[in-house]
N, C-alpha and C positions, 0 to 999 in steps of 0.2 A: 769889731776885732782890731785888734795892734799887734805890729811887729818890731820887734829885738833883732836887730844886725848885729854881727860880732863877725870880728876879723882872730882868727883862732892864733894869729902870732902874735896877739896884744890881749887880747880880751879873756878874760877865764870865762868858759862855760860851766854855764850855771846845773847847777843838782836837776832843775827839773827837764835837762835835755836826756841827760841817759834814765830819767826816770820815765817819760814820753817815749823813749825808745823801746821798756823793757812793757811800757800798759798795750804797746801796739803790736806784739810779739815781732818785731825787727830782729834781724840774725844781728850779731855780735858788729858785724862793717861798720856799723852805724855809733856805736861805742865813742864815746868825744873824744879817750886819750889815744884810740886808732885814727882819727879824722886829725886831731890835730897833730901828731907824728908826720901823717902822710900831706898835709897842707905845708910842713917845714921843706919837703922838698919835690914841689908845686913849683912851676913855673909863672902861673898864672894865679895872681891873688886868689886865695878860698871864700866866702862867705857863708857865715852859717845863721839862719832866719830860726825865730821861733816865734811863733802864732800864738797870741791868748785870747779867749773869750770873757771878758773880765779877767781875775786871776789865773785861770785855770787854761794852762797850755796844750794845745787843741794840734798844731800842725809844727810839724820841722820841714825846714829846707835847707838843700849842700846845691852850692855848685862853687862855678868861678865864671873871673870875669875876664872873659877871653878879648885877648885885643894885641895890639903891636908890642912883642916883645923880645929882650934878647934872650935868645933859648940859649947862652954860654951861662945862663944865671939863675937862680931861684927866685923866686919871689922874696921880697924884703918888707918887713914888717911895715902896714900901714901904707903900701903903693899900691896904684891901680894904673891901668893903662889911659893914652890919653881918649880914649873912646873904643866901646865896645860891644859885645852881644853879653850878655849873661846866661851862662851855661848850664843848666842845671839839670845837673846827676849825679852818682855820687860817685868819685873818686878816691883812691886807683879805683875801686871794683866798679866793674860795667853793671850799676842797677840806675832804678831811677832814684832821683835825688828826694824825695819828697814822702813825708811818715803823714799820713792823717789819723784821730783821734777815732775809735770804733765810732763815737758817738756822736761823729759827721754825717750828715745825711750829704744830696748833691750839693744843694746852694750852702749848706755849709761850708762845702771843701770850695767849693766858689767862692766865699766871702774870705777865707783862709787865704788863695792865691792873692784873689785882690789887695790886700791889706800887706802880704809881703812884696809883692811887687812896688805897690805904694810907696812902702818905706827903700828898696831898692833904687828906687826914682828921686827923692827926694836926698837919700845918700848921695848919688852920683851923679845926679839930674843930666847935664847935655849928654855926658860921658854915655849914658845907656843909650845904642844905638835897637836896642829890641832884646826879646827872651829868647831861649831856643829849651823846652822841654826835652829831653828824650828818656827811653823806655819809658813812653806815657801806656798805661795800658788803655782798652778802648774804653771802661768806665769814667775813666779822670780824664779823656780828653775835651768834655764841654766843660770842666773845672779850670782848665788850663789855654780854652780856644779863646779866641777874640777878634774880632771885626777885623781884622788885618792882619791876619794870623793861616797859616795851613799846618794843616796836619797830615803828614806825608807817612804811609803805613810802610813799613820796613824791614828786617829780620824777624821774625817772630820769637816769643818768647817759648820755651819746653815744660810741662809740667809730667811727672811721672805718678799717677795713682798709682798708692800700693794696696793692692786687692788682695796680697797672699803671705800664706804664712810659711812658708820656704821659699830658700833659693830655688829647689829642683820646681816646685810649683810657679815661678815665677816665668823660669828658662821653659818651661813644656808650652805656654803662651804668644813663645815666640816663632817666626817664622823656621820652617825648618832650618833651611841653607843656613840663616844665625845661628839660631840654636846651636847648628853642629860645629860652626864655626868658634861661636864663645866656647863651648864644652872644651874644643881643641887647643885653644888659648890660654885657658884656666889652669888644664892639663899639664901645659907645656910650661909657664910657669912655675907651678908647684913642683914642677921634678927637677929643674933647674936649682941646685944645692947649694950655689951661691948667690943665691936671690931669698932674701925673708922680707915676705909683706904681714904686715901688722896694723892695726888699726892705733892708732897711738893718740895719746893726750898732749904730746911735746914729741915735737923733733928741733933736730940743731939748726937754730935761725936763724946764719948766716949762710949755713948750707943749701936751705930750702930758699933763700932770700937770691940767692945765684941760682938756681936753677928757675925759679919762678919768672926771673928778671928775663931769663936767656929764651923763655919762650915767647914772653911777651916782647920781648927786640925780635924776633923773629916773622913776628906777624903785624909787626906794625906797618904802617903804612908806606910808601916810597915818600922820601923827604921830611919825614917826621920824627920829630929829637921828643923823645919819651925819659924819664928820666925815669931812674929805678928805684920800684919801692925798697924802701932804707930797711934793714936789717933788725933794728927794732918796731916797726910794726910787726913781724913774726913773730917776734920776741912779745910780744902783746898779746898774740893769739894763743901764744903756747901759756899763758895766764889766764886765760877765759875758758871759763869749767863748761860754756856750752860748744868749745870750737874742738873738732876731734881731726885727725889726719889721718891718709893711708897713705902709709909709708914703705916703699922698697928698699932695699936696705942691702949693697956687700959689703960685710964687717959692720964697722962704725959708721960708714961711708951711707949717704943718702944718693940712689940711681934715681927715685922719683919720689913726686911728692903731692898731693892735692889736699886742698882742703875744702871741710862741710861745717855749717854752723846749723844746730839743732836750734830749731825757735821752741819745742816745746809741742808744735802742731806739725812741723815739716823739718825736714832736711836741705840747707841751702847749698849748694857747691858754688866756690866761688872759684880759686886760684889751683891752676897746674901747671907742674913744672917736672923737664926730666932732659937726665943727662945725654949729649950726643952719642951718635951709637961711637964715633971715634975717641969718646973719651968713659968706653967700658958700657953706656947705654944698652938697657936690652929692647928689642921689638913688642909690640901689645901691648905695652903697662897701661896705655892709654885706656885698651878696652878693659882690660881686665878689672881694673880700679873702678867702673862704670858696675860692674857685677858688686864688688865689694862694697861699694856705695847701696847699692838696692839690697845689698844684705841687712847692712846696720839699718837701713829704715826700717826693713818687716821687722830686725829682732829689737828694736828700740820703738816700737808699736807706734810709727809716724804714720797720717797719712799722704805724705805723696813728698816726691825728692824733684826738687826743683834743682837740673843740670843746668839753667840757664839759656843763654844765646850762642848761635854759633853753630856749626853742623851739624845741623835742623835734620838731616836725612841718616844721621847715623843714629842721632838721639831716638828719632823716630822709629828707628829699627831696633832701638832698643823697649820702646812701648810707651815711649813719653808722645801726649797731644801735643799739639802747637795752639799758641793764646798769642792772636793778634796783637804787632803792637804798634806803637807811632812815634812821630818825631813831631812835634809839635811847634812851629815858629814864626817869628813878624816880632812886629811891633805891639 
């Protein structure tokens, strides 16, 4: 196997990366002219790997190359730090970085890694001070382990089977105390006359790009400068016939916003965002949108809605498993 580096501010990505994307049922994140939108304003150089087995393109990988930088600035075409870890996941969205081919067995997706790391080494050689996988799941982490490497188990991932063909059938499942509580929430919403929620194909993409931005500055970390996804990566989404929203809505006005990308087999939730309650915000969209999401799976006949990472005990109360996952790092 070989690997293809491309720096996405110089380099055109080739037809057979979003072709690899679409044979591996990948949600829409993975799309090249979403990845390289979102690498224009990246602080840390992007790199994007693609794996061939002879001709035929077997494995993708995203990350960057994290290392000493000035966060007043973007990354600039063609720099790298003067030494670093290699980061790889994909970016903005918190998944892992890394698509393998159905038709990878284990030591495949093993000789896959190897091959890109290879060519990662020989691009930057001293500069790579080690890898750092993350959301590896527990299948790909002997793909991704190595003699001087750990793998450190971490947030777990959520998956939601859908077993049912209603909503009411869905909510009878749940614990009572929820149950009564979603019902009261749902409720309260819907009588609320200046609130319309919709499941929509497009919402306005700089609207939703300010609300999505203001949650994620909210929960990042202490001392860490996050730069905001740009305004047309939204604008990208509201173009791809598999990305759908639910959207709240006074007037013309967006209160909230989340988005789900259909692979065709699941439903992916990625990005949410919603206004302060001091600037008109209402209470529950959060949960409520969690309901309307597990709607569109039963009635778009998916089986199971992946809500992601992140408050693991509320998703759980809403009937989603937890799937171990890891960080995987060293040299």
């Amino acid at each position: 196997m070989h690997a293809v580096l491309l720096d996405p501010l110089v380099d055109p990505v080739p037809d057979a990366w979003d072709g690899l994307v679409a044979a591996t049922g990948a949600p829409a994140l993975w799309r090249s002219a979403l990845l390289v939108t979102a690498a224009w304003a990246a602080q840390a150089p992007t790199v994007l790997g693609v794996v061939s087995d002879g001709s035929e393109p077997v494995a993708l990988f995203h990350g960057r190359f994290q290392g000493p930088t000035d966060v007043r600035r973007f990354a600039r075409p063609g720099a790298v730090p003067v030494a670093g870890v290699f980061e790889c996941r994909l970016a903005p969205a918190s998944v892992a970085g890394y698509r393998f081919a159905r038709s990878l067995d284990a030591a495949g997706r093993r000789a896959a890694v190897v091959a890109f790391e290879s060519a990662v080494r020989a691009r930057f050689r001293w500069r790579v001070a080690g890898f750092c996988y993350r959301h590896v799941t527990e299948d790909v982490v002997p793909a991704v382990s190595g003699r001087f490497r750990g793998a450190i188990a971490v947030s777990p991932d959520t998956v939601l089977d859908v077993e049912w063909t209603a909503v009411a059938d869905y909510l009878r499942v749940l614990p009572p105390k929820w149950r009564s509580q979603l019902r009261k929430i749902r409720a309260t919403v819907a009588e609320d006359t200046a609130v319309r929620r919709e499941v929509a194909a497009a919402v306005p993409a700089g609207q939703a790009a300010r609300l999505v931005n203001q949650v994620r500055d909210r929960h990042r970390s202490p001392g860490v400068v996050r730069p905001p996804i740009p305004e047309r990566y939204f604008t990208l989404l509201n173009d791809d016939p598999s990305t759908r929203f639910t959207a709240y809505r006074a007037g013309s006005d967006l209160l909230a916003v989340s988005t789900v990308h259909d692979t065709g087999a699941e439903l992916v939730m990625s990005y949410w965002g919603i206004r302060d309650r001091t600037e008109g915000g209402r209470p529950n969209l959060y949960f409520d949108h969690y309901v309307a999401m597990v709607e569109l799976a039963i009635t778009s006949g998916r089986r199971a809605l992946l809500p992601g990472k992140g408050m693991t005990h509320i998703k759980e109360r809403f009937g989603a498993r937890t799937v171990p996952n890891f960080v995987v790092v060293g040299r």
